[in-house]
C-alpha positions, 0 to 999 in steps of 0.5 A: 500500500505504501508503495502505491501511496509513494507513487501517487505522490510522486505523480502529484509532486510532477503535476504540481511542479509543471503547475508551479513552472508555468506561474513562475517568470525566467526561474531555473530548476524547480523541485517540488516534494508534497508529503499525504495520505490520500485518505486525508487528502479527501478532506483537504489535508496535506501532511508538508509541502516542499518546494526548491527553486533556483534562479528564480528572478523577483520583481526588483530584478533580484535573482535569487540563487535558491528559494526554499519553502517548506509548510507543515499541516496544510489545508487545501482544496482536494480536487485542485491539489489533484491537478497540482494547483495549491489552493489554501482553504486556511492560513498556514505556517512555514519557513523560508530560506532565500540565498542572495549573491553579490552579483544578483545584488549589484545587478538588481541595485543597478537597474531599480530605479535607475535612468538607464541608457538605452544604448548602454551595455554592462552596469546602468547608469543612474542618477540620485540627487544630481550624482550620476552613479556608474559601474556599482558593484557590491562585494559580501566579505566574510565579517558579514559586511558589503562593500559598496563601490561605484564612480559618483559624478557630482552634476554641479563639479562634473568631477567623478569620484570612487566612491566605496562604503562598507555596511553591515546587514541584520534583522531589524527590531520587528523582524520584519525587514532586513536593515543596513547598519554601521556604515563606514566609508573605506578611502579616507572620503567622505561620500555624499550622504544623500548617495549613500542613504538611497543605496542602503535604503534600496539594498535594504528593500531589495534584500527584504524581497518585499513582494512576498507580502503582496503575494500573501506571506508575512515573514519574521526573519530569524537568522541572516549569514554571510559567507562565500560571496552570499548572503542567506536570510531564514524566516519563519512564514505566516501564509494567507495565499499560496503565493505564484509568479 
């Protein structure tokens, strides 16, 4: 009997990651691992639901390296399940694991926002409060910081400047957000604080991955590490909407 029931899962875990595929915009590998009893799934139970995702691409141009979302005892419709659909009849808990790279960050700091060329190759150029900034970069060191650094040209001067900071990342007070704190600048200069600000407040956004709230999951963040050019962010999910692309 159990080996029937593993094989129904198995038939299931395909269909809904066909189901989720096709919601999803420009993701990678999707793996999708749902745990029943079919005698309970008449009654919209399901045992854990799994779901594994690499490259997934989010609205602020963020790639994530890896998406995991795991859920415990949930209700769903039955029949939609049947076809893959996750459809939530109750809100449920989870977890969440998200892994950022400096690049996928660099790369989402450089075109949210920002006043692109249409002729422009490579980084964006943008502009913040009369400073044009050009070729910005951000760089995860072991110590948990990220190093920010960019050419600034001051419209007033037109004179361009390197500009490097250092800021370090971690949970805010409600655990609602990821914050930018203890920010020091590295070559002697001073940056202009209005650049400044703009940056840790959009890496702060950005690293957050706010759409998760309109897509109907809260998250308390639990634990933020750095290591090997990535940041990994865990949180604990509260779920309203089986959230898709």
């Amino acid at each position: 009997m159990r080996e029937t029931a593993g094989l129904g899962e198995q038939a299931i875990n395909k269909i809904a990651e066909m189901a989720l595929a096709s919601q999803l915009h420009d993701a990678g590998e999707l793996e999708v691992r749902i745990k029943l009893d079919f005698n309970k799934l008449a009654r919209g139970e399901v045992e854990s639901i799994a779901i594994k995702i690499a490259g997934l691409l989010m609205q602020a141009n963020l790639r994530l390296e890896e998406l995991q979302l795991q859920i415990n005892r949930v209700t769903v419709k039955p029949f939609s399940a049947l076809f893959g659909k996750i459809e939530l009849t109750h809100p449920c808990d989870g977890n969440v694991r998200a892994v950022i790279n400096e690049d996928s960050l660099s790369h989402a700091l450089n075109t949210q926002s920002t006043q692109k060329s249409r002729h422009n190759q490579g980084f964006a150029e943008r502009k913040i409060s009369g400073i044009h900034i050009q070729q910005l970069r951000c760089f995860f060191l072991a110590d948990g910081h990220i190093v920010f650094n960019c050419q600034a040209i001051l419209e007033k001067t037109n004179q361009a400047q390197s500009v490097t900071f250092t800021a370090l990342p971690s949970i805010g007070m409600d655990g609602r957000k990821i914050v930018l704190q203890q920010v020091r600048d590295v070559e002697g200069k001073e940056p202009p604080p209005e650049l400044v600000a703009a940056l840790v407040a959009q890496a702060s956004e950005i690293l957050s991955l706010p759409e998760f709230e309109e897509k109907g999951m809260s998250l308390q963040f639990q634990e933020l590490d750095m290591a090997a050019g990535k940041l990994t962010w865990q949180a604990a999910a509260h779920i309203e909407q089986f959230p898709s692309g």
